[in-house]
ROSEVO-611753 format. One record per atom (N, C-alpha, C): residue number from 1; residue in three letters; x, y, z. Coordinates in pm, whole numbers, plus 32768, in hexadecimal, padded with zeros to 4 digits. Example, Ala and Ser with C-alpha at 12.3 -4.5 7.8 and 13.67 -1.06 7.14 Angstrom:
2
+-----+------+------+------+------+
! pos ! code !    X !    Y !    Z !
+-----+------+------+------+------+
!   1 !  ALA ! 8527 ! 7DC7 ! 830C !
!   1 !  ALA ! 84CE ! 7E3E ! 830C !
!   1 !  ALA ! 8528 ! 7EB6 ! 830C !
!   2 !  SER ! 8505 ! 7F1F ! 82C4 !
!   2 !  SER ! 8557 ! 7F96 ! 82CA !
!   2 !  SER ! 850A ! 8003 ! 8313 !
+-----+------+------+------+------+
// end
This chain:
84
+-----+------+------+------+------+
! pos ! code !    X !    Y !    Z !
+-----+------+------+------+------+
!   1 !  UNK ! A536 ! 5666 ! 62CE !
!   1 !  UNK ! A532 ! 56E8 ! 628E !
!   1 !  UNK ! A5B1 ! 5737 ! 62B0 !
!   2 !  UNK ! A5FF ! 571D ! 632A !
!   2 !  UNK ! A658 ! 5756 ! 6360 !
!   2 !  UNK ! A6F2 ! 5763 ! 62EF !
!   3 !  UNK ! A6BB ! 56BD ! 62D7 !
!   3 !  UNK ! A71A ! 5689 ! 627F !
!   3 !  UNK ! A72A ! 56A8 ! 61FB !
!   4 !  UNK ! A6BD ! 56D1 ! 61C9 !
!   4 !  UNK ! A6E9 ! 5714 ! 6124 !
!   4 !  UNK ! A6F4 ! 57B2 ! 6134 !
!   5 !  UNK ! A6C3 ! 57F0 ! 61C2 !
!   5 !  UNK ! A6CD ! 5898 ! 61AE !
!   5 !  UNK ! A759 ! 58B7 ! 619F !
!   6 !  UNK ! A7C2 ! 5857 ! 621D !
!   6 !  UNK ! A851 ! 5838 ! 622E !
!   6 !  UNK ! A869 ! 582A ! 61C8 !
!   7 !  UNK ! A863 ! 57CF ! 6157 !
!   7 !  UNK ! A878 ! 57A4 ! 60E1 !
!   7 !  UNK ! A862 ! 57EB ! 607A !
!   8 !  UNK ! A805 ! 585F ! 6071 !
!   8 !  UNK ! A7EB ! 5884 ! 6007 !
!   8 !  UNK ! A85D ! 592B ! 6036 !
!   9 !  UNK ! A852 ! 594B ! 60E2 !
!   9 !  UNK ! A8A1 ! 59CA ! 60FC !
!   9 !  UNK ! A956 ! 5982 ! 60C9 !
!  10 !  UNK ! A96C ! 5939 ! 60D5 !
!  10 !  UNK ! AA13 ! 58F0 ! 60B0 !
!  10 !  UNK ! AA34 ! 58FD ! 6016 !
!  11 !  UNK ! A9B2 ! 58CD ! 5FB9 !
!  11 !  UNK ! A9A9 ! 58DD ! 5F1D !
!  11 !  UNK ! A996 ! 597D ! 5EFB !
!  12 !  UNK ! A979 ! 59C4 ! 5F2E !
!  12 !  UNK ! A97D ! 5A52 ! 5F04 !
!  12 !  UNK ! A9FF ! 5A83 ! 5F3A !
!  13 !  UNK ! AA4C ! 5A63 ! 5FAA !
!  13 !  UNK ! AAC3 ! 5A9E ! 5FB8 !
!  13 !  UNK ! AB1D ! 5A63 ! 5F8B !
!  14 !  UNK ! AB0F ! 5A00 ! 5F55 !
!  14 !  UNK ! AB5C ! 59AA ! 5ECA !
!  14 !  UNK ! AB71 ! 5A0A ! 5E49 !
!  15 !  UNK ! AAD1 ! 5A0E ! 5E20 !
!  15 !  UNK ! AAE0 ! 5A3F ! 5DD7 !
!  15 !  UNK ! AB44 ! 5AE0 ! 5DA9 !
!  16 !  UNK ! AB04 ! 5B39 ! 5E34 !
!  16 !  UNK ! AB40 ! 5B93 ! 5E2C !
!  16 !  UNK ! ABEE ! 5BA6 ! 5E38 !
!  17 !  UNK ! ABFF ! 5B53 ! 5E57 !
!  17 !  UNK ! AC97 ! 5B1E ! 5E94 !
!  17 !  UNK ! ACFE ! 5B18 ! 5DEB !
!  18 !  UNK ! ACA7 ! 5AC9 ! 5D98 !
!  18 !  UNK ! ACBF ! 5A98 ! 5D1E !
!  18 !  UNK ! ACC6 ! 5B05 ! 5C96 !
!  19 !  UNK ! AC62 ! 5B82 ! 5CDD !
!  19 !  UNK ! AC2E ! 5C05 ! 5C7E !
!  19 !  UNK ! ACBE ! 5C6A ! 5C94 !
!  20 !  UNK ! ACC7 ! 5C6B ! 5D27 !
!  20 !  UNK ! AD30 ! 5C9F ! 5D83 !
!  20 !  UNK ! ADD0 ! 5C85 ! 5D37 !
!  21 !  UNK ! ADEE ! 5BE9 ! 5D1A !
!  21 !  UNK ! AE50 ! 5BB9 ! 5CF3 !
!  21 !  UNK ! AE73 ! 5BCA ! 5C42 !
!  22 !  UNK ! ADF9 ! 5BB6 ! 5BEF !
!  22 !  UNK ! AE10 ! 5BC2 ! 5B70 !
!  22 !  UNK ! AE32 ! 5C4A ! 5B44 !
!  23 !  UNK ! AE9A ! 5C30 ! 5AD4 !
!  23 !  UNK ! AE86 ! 5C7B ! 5A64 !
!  23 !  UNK ! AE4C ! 5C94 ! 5A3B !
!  24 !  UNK ! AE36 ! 5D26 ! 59D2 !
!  24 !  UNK ! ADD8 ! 5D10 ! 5963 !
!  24 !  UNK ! AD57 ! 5D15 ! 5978 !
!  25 !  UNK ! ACFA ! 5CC3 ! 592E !
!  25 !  UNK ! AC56 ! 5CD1 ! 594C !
!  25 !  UNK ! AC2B ! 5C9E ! 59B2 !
!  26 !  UNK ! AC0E ! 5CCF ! 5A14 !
!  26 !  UNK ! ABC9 ! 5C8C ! 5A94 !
!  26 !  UNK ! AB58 ! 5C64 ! 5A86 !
!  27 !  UNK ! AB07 ! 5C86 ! 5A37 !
!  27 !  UNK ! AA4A ! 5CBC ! 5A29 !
!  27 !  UNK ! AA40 ! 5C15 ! 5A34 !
!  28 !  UNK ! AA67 ! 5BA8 ! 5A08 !
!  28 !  UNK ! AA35 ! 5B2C ! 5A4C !
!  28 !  UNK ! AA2B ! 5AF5 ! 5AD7 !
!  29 !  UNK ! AABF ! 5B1A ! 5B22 !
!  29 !  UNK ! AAB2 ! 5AF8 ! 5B7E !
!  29 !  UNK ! AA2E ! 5B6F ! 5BDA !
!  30 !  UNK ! AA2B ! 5BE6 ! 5BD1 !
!  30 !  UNK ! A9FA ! 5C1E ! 5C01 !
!  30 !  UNK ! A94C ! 5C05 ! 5BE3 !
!  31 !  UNK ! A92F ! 5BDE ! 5B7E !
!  31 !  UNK ! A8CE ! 5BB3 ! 5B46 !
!  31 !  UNK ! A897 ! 5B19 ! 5BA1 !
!  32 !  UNK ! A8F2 ! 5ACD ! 5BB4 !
!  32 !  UNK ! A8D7 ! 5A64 ! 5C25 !
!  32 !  UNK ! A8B1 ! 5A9E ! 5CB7 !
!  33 !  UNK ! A907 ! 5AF2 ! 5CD1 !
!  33 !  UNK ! A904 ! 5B35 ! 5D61 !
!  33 !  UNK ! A87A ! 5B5F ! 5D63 !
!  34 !  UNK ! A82C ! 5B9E ! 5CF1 !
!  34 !  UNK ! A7CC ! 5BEC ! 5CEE !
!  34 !  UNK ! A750 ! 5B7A ! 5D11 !
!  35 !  UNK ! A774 ! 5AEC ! 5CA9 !
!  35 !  UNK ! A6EA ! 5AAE ! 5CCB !
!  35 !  UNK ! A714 ! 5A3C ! 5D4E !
!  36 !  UNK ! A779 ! 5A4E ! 5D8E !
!  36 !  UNK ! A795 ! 5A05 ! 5E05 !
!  36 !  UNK ! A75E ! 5A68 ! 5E6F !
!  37 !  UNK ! A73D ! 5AE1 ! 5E75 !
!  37 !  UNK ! A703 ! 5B47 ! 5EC7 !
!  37 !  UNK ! A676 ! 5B46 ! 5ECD !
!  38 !  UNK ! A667 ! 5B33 ! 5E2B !
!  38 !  UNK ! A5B5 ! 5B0D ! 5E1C !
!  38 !  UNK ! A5A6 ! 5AA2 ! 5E84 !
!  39 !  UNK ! A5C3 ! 5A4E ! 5E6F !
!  39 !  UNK ! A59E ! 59CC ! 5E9A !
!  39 !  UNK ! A5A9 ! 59B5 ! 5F2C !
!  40 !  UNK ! A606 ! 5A1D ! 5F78 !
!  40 !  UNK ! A62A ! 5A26 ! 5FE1 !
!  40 !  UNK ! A5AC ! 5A6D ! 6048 !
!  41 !  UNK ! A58C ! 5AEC ! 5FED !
!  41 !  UNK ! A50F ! 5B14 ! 6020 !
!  41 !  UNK ! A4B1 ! 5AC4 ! 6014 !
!  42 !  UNK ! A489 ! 5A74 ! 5FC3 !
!  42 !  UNK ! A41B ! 5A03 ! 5FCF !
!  42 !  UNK ! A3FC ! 59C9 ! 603A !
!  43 !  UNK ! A4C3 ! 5993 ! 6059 !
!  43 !  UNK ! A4A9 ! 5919 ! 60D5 !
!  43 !  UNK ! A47A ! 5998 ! 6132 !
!  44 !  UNK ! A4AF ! 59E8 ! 615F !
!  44 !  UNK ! A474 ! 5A46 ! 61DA !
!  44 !  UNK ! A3F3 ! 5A75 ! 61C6 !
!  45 !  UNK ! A3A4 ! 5A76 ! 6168 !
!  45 !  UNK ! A32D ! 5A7F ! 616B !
!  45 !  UNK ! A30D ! 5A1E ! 6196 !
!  46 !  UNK ! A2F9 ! 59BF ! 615D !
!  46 !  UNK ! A2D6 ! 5929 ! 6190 !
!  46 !  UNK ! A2DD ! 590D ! 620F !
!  47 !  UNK ! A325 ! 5919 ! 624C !
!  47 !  UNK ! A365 ! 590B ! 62DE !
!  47 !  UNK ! A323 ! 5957 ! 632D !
!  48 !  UNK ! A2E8 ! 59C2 ! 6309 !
!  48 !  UNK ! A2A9 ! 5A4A ! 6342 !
!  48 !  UNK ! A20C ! 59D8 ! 6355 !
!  49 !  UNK ! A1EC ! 59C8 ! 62DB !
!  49 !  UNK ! A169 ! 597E ! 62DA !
!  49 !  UNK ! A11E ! 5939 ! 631C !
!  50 !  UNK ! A1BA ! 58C2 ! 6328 !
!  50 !  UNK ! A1A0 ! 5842 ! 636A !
!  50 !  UNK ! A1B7 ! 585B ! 6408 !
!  51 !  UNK ! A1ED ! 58D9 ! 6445 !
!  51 !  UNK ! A1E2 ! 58F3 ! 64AB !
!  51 !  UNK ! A26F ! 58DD ! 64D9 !
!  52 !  UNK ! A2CD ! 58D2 ! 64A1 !
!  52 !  UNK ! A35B ! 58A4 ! 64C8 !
!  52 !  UNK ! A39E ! 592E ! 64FF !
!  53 !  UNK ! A355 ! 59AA ! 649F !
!  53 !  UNK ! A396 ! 5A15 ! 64DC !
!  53 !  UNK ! A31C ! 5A80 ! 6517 !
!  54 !  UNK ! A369 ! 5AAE ! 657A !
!  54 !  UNK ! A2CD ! 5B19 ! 659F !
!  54 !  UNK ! A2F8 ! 5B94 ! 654E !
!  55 !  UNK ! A26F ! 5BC8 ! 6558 !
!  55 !  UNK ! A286 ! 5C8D ! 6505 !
!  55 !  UNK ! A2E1 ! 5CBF ! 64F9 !
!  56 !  UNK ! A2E2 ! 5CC3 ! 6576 !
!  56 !  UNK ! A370 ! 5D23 ! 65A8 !
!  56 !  UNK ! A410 ! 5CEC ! 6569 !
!  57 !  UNK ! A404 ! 5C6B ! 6562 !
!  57 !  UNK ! A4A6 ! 5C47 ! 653F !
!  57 !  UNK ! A462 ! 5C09 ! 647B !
!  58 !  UNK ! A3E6 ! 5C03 ! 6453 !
!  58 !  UNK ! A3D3 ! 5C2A ! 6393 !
!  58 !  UNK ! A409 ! 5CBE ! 6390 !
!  59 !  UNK ! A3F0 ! 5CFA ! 63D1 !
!  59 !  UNK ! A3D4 ! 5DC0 ! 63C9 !
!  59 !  UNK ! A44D ! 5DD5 ! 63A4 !
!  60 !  UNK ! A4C5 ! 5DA5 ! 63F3 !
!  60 !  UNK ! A54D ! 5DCB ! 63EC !
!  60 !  UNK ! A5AC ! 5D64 ! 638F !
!  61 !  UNK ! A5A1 ! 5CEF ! 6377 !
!  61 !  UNK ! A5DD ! 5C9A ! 6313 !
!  61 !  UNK ! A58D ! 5CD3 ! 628C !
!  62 !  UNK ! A515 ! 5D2F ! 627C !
!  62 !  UNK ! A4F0 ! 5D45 ! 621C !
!  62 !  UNK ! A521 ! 5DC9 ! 61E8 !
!  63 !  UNK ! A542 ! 5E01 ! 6253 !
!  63 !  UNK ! A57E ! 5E92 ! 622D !
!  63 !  UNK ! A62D ! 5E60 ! 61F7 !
!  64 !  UNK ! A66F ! 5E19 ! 6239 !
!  64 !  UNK ! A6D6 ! 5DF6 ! 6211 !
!  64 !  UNK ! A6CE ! 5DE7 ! 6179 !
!  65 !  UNK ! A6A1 ! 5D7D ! 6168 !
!  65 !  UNK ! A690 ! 5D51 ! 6111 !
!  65 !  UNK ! A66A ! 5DC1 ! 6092 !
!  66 !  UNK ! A615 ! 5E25 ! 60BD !
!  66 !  UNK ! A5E1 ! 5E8B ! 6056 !
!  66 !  UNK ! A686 ! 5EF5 ! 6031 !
!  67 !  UNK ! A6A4 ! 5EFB ! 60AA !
!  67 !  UNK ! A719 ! 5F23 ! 6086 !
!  67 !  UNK ! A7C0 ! 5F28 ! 602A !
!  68 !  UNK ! A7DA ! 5E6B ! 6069 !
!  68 !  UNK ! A815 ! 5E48 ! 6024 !
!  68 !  UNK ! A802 ! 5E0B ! 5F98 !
!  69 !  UNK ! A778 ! 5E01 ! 5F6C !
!  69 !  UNK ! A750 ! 5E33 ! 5EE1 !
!  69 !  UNK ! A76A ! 5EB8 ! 5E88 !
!  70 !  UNK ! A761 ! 5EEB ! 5EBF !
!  70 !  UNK ! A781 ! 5F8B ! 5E9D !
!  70 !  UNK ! A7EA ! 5FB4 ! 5E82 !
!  71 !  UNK ! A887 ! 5F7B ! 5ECA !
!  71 !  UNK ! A902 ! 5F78 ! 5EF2 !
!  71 !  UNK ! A905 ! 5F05 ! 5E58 !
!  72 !  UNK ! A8DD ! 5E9F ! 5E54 !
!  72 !  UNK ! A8D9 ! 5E49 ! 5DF3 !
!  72 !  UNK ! A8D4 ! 5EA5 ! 5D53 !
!  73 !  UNK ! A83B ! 5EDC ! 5D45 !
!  73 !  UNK ! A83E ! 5EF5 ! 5CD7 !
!  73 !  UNK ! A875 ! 5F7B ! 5CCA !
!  74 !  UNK ! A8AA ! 5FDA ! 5D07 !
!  74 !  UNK ! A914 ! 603F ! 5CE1 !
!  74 !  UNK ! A9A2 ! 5FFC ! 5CB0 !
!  75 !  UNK ! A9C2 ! 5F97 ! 5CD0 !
!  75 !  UNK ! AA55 ! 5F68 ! 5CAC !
!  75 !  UNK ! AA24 ! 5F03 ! 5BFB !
!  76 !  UNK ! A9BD ! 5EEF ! 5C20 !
!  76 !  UNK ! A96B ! 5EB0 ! 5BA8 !
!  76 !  UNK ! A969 ! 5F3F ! 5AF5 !
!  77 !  UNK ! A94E ! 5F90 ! 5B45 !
!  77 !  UNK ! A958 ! 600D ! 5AFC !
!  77 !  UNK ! A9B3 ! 602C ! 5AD8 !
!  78 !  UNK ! AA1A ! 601F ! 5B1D !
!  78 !  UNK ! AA90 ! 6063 ! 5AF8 !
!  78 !  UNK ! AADF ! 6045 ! 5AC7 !
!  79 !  UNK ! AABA ! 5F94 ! 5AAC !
!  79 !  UNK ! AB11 ! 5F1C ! 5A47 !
!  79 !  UNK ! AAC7 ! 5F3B ! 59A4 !
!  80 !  UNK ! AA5B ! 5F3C ! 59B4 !
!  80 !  UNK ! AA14 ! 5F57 ! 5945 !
!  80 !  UNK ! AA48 ! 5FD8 ! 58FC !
!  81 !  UNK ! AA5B ! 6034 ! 5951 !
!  81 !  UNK ! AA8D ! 60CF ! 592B !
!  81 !  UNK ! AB32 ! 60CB ! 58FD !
!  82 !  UNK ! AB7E ! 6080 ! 5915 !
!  82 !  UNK ! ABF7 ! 6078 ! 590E !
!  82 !  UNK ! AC03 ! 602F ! 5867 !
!  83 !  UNK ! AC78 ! 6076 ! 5840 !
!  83 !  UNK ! AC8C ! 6044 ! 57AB !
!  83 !  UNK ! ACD5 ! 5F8E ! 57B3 !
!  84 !  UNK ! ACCF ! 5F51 ! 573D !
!  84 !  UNK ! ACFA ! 5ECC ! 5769 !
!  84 !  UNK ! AD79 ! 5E9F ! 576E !
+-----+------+------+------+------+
// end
């Protein structure tokens, strides 16, 4: 499990890396970032479940996580808001 959270946190800063770098319309790459975050919270749920993580360290990878969603879809907004 260790191994795809690593994997899936490396594919979202890819992604963002790639949103960061382009020209023009980002809303795809950022659109990846978005469901590489989904998926990211999954594994940490999961992990929470199976007992890999205690409360205390779901509580705070989950707040992160709520956060840098948030940070996500304001820049998400503001591509959308921008003329093309």
């Amino acid at each position: 499990m260790a191994k795809r959270i690593e994997d899936a946190m490396l594919d979202f800063y890819d992604s963002l890396l790639a949103a960061a770098k382009k020209t023009g319309d980002r809303n795809d790459c950022l659109a990846n970032a978005d469901m590489v975050l989904e998926r990211l919270k999954h594994y940490i749920r999961l992990s929470k479940d199976m007992g890999l993580f205690s409360l205390r360290q779901y509580e705070y990878a989950a707040a992160a996580i709520v956060e840098i969603g948030r940070m996500l879809g304001g820049w998400m907004k503001k591509c959308k808001a921008e003329p093309e």
